[in-house]
VEXFIPA-670522 format. One record per residue (C-alpha): residue in one letter; x, z, y. Coordinates in steps of 0.001 Angstrom, whole numbers, padded with zeros to 6 digits, always signed. Each point is the difference from the previous one (the first is absolute). Last residue first. Layout:
residues N
AXZY
...
This chain:
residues 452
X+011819+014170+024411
X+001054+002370-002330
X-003305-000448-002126
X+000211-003886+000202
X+003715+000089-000989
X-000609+002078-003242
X-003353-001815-001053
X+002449-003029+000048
X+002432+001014-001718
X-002134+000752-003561
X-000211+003414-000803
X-003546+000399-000697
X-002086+002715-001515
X+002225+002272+002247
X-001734-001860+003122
X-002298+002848+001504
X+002776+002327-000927
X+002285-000753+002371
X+002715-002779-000676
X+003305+002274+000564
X+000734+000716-003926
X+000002-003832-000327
X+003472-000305+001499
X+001296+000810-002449
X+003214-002174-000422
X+002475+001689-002280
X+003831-000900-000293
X+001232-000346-003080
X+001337-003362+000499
X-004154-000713-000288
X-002704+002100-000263
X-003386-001083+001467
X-003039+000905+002042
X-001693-001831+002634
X+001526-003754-001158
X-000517-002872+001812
X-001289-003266-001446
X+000416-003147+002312
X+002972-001223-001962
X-001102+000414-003347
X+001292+003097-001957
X+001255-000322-003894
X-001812+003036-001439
X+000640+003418-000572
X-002473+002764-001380
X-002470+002458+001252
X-003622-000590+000810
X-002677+001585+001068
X-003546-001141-001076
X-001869-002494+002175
X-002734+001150+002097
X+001227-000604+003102
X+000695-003679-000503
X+002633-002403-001612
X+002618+003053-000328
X+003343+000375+001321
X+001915+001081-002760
X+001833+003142+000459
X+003770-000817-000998
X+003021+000590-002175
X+003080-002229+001228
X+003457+000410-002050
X-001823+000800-003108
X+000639+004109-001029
X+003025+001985-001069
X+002522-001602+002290
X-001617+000897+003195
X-001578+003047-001435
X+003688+001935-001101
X-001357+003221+001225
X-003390-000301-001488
X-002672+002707+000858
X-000634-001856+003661
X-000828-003288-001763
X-002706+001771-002359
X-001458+001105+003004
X-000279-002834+001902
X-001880-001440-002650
X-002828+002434-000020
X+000100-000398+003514
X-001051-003788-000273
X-002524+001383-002784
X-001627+002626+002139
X-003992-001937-000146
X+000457-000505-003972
X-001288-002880-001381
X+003056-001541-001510
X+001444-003402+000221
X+003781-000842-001365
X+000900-003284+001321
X+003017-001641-001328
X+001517-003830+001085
X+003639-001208-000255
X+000204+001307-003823
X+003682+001342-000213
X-000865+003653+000266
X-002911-000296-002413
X+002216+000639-003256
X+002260+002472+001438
X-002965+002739+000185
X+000962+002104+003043
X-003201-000658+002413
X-002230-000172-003318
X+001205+003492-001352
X-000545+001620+003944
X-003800-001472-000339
X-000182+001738-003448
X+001372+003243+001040
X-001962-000176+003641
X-003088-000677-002347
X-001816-003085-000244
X-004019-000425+000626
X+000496-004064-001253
X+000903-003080+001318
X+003400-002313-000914
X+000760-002863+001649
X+003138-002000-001270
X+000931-003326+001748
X+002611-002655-000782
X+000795+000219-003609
X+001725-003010-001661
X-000345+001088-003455
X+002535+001289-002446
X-002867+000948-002321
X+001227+002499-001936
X+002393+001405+002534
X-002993+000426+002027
X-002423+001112-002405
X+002217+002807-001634
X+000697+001466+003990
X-003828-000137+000213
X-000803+001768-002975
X+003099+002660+000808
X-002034+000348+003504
X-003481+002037-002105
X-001564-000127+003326
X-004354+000482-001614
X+001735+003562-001395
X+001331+000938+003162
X-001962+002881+000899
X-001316-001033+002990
X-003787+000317-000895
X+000507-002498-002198
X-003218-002288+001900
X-000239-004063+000457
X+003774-000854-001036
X+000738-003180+001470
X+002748-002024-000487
X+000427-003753+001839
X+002907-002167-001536
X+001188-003090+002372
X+002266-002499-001221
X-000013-000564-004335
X+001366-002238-001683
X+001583+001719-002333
X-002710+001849-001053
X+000497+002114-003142
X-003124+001889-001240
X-000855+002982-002199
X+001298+002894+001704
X-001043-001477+003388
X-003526+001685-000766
X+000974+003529+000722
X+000397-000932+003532
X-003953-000186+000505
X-000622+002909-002320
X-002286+002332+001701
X-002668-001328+001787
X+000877-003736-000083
X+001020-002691+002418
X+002342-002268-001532
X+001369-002628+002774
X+001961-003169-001202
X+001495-002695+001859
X+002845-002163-001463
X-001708-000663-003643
X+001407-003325-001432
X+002314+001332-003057
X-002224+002567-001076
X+001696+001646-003355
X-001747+001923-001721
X+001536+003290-001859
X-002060+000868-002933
X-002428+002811+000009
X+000050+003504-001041
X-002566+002399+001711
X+000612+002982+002179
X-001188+003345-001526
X+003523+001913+001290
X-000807-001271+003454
X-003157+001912-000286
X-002822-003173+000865
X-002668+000646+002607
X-003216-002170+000529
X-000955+000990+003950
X-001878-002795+001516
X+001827-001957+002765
X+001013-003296-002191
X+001499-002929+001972
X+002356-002583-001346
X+001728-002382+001596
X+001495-003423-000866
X+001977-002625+001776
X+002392-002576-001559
X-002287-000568-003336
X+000928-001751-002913
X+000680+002734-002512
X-002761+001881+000917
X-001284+001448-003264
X+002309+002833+000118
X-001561+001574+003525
X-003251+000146-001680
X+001295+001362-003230
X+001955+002521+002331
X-003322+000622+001512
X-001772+000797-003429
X+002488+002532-001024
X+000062+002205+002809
X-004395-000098-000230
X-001918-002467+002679
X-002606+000743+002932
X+000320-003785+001592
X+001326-001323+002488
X+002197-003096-001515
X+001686-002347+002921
X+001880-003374-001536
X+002015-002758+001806
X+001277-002796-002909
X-002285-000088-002208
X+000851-001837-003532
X+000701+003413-002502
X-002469+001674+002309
X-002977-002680-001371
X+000213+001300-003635
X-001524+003595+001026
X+000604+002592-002536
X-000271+003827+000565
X-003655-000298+002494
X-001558+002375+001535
X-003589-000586+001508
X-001734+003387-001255
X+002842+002011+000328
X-002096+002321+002241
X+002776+002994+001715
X-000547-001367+003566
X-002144-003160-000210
X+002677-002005+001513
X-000866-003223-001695
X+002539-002508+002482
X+001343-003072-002097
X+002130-002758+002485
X+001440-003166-001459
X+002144-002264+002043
X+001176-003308-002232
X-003228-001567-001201
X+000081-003365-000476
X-000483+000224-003468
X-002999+002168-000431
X-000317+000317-003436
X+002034+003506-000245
X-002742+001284+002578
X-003107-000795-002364
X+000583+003174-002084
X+000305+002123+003173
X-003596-000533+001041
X-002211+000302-003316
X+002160+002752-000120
X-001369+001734+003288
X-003315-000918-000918
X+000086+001962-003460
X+001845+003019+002130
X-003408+000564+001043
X-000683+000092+003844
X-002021+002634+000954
X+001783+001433+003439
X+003590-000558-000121
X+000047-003106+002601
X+002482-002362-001717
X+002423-001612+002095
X+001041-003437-001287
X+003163-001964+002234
X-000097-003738-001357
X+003416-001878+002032
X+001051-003719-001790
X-003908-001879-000673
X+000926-003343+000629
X-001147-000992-003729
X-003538+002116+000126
X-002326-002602-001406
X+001722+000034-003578
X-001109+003829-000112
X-003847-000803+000864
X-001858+001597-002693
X+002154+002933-000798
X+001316+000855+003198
X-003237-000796+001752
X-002578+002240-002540
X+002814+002949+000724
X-000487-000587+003681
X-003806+000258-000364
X+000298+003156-002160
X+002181+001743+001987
X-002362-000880+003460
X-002663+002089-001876
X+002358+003146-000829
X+001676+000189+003156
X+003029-002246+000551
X+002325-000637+003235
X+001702-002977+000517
X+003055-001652+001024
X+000073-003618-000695
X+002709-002336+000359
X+000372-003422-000199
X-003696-000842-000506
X-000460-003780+000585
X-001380-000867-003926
X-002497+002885+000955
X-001702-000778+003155
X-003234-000005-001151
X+000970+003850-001148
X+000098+000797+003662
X-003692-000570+000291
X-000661+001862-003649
X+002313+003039+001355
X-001632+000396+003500
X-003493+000018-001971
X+001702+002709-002595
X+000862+002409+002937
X-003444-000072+000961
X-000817+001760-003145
X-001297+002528+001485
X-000347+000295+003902
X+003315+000008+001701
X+000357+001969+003063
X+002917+002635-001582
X+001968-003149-000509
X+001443-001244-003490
X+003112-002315-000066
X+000452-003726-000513
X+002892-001786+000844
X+001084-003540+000046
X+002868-002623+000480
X-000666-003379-000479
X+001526-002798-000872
X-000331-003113+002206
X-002149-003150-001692
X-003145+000120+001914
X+001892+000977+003284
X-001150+002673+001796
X-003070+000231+001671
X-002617+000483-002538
X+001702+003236-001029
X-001102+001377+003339
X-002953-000677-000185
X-000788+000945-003422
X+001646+003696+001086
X-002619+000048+003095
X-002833-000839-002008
X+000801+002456-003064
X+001124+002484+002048
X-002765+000989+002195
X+001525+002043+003055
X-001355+003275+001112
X+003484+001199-001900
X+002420-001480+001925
X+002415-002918-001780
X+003033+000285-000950
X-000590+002254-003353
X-001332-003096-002114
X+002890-002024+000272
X+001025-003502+000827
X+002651-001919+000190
X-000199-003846-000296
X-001607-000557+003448
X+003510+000168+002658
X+000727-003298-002454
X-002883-001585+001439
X+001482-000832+003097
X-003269-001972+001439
X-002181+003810+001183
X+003541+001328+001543
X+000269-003234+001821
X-003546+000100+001304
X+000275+003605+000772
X+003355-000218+001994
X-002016-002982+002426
X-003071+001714+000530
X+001941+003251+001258
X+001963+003337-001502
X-002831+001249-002041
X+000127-002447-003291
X+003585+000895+000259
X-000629+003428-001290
X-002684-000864-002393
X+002938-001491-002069
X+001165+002993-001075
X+003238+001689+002062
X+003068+000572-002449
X+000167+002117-002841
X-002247+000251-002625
X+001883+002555-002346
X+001472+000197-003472
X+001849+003374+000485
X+003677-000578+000790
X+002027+000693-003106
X+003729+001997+000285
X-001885+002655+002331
X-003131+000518-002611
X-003623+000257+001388
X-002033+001137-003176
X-002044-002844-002098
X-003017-001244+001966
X+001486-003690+001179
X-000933-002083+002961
X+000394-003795-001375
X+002867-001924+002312
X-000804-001993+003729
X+003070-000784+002493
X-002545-001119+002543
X+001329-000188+002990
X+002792-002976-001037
X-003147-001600-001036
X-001696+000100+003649
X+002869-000905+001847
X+000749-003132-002747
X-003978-000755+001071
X+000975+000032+003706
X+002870-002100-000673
X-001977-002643-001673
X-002663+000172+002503
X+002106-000522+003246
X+000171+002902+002351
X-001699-000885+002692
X-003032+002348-000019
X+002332+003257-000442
X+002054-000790+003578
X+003173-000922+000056
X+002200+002458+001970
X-000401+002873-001908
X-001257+001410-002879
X+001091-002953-001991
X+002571-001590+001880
X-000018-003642-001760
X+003293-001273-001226
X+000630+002648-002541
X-003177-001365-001649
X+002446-002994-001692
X-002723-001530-002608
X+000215+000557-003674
X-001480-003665-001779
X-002774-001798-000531
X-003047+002424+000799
């Protein structure tokens, strides 16, 4: 193509019919379809949409008539995605995936993914690799997961064929626990700092309570700029991780085995200062909050907390940390969530802490089923509520059924309706009428239907 073309001219869907539409638009259709980014394995996190394939594949349009499928077959940029997982399982990879790879553009970086599937035979994972390993000055990002044979083929790459991977920006590594020495995972990590294109880094060894893989010094997080660590690590080795990423705007860090420090045993370290970081999340069994003692961010945006299991005793909500960190840092906050089995002590401590009242964005998730009349019962033991607490205090309405409750406040958008709120004093709850079918969701609309 030579240049954007005007499709608001042709009445797609509607008046013109699908075998006029000229090429070049029809191709622009297709792209604008295919909004295409590397499906991740690291936990789902609000602030971070999980790397997924989004958008129709290109099989779709090979369906719609002789005309789509001959456009869709020519626009070879619809080609230069491809992942393992897409395709059914009675399927033979290697021919299909070489295919498809053979229709995009000889010089278009790709974007790949290769994860295990209960139908593979053994080592059929390493054909898939060697064919997408042709590839290997296009990769632009890879996401890939590593049993002990594909681990030493990918090691054998990164050290023999580092100069060939100069596009490479987005590598995602998940190592499957079973057998893998942590000889092959350090093979691994001691080529990352050489990869100088590299910019999204993703390290997933979540072997439970095996250390095996973990690593205290990594060169490359000094240069990264969006970083995810899952990985079983000690109090003291994830604030090493966190210090090391002085260049980095995003980070999180994921750790759901159960490594305990006594506040009173808490390391000394020096403060570091991460002048870049704006989104952070520390996801940790204990201790996630504890770590702000050590840093200063005064950059940073969005701050994600959660406390995998203190049994709601408050020890994981230490708030005098947080209050430290955010006069520390000065930063620009604009959303807090915190998650964690909290108490109605602890909870009622967050909904009065100063510090939080002027952040435009808090979200306070629990997994309790009563949680929304949790809250209404703190508000009914304080006289003086509409003063005492933020002017609007909400029940989120979650993404889907299963999504934890919610309390908090938030800056609404104009569509979004509230079920349940406190504002001027004056209490909405309205959610007490939804029968009990719907109490694991309080959105609006579940409400209308029902009365309806």
């Amino acid at each position: 193509m030579t240049g954007k073309v005007d499709s608001r001219k042709f009445d797609i869907g509607g008046e013109t019919p699908i075998n006029e539409i000229p090429p070049e638009v029809l191709a622009q259709i297709f792209e604008a379809g295919m909004v295409w980014k590397q499906h991740g394995f690291t936990p789902e996190n609000s602030f971070f949409p999980s790397r997924e394939i989004y958008g129709y594949p290109p099989m779709v349009y090979l369906q719609v008539c002789r005309y789509w499928r001959e456009v869709a077959l020519s626009t070879s940029s619809l080609w230069a995605s491809c992942s393992s997982a897409q395709f059914s399982h009675k399927i033979a990879l290697v021919p299909v995936m070489k295919s498809w790879l053979a229709r995009s553009s000889p010089t278009a970086p790709l974007n790949l993914q290769l994860r295990f599937q209960p139908n593979f035979p053994p080592l059929y994972a390493n054909s898939i690799f060697r064919l997408l390993a042709i590839e290997v000055k296009r990769w632009r990002s890879m996401s890939i997961e590593l049993d002990l044979s594909l681990a030493q083929e990918f090691a054998v790459l990164l050290e023999e064929r580092t100069q060939d991977l100069s596009q490479l920006e987005e590598l995602e590594i998940h190592l499957l626990p079973k057998d893998l020495p942590a000889t092959i995972s350090q093979r691994i990590l001691a080529q990352i700092p050489l990869l100088k294109s590299l910019r999204h880094f993703t390290w997933v060894s979540n072997g439970r309570e095996s250390r095996d893989h973990v690593f205290r010094q990594l060169r490359a997080l000094a240069v990264l700029d969006d970083i995810t660590i899952f990985t079983p690590s000690l109090f003291d080795e994830s604030i090493a991780h966190l210090s090391q990423c002085v260049s980095a705007t995003k980070v999180r860090i994921y750790d759901d085995t159960c490594h305990y420090y006594p506040l009173q045993t808490k390391p000394i370290f020096p403060m570091t200062l991460l002048p870049r970081l704006t989104f952070l999340t520390l996801h940790r069994f204990w201790d996630a909050m504890d770590m702000l003692d050590y840093f200063a961010l005064p950059s940073l945006e969005y701050l994600k907390i959660v406390t995998k299991d203190d049994n709601g005793t408050g020890e994981g909500h230490n708030l005098s940390i947080l209050r430290n960190f955010l006069e520390r840092s000065k930063c620009p906050l604009r959303s807090l969530a915190v998650e964690a089995n909290i108490s109605d002590s602890i909870l009622t401590d967050y909904l009065l802490f100063p510090s939080i009242r002027s952040i435009p964005e808090v979200q306070i998730t629990d997994d309790c089923n009563n949680f929304e009349q949790r809250l209404l019962k703190i508000l009914e033991t304080y006289p003086n509520a509409e003063t005492a607490f933020p002017p609007i205090i909400q029940c989120w309405i979650p993404k889907t059924i299963l999504s934890l409750p919610s309390i908090g406040w938030s800056n609404l958008s104009n569509n979004e309706k509230l079920i349940f709120s406190w504002m001027a004093g004056k209490m909405d709850d309205t959610a007490k009428a939804i029968p009990e079918f719907y109490n694991n969701c309080i959105c609006r609309a579940c409400y209308d239907r029902q009365r309806s």
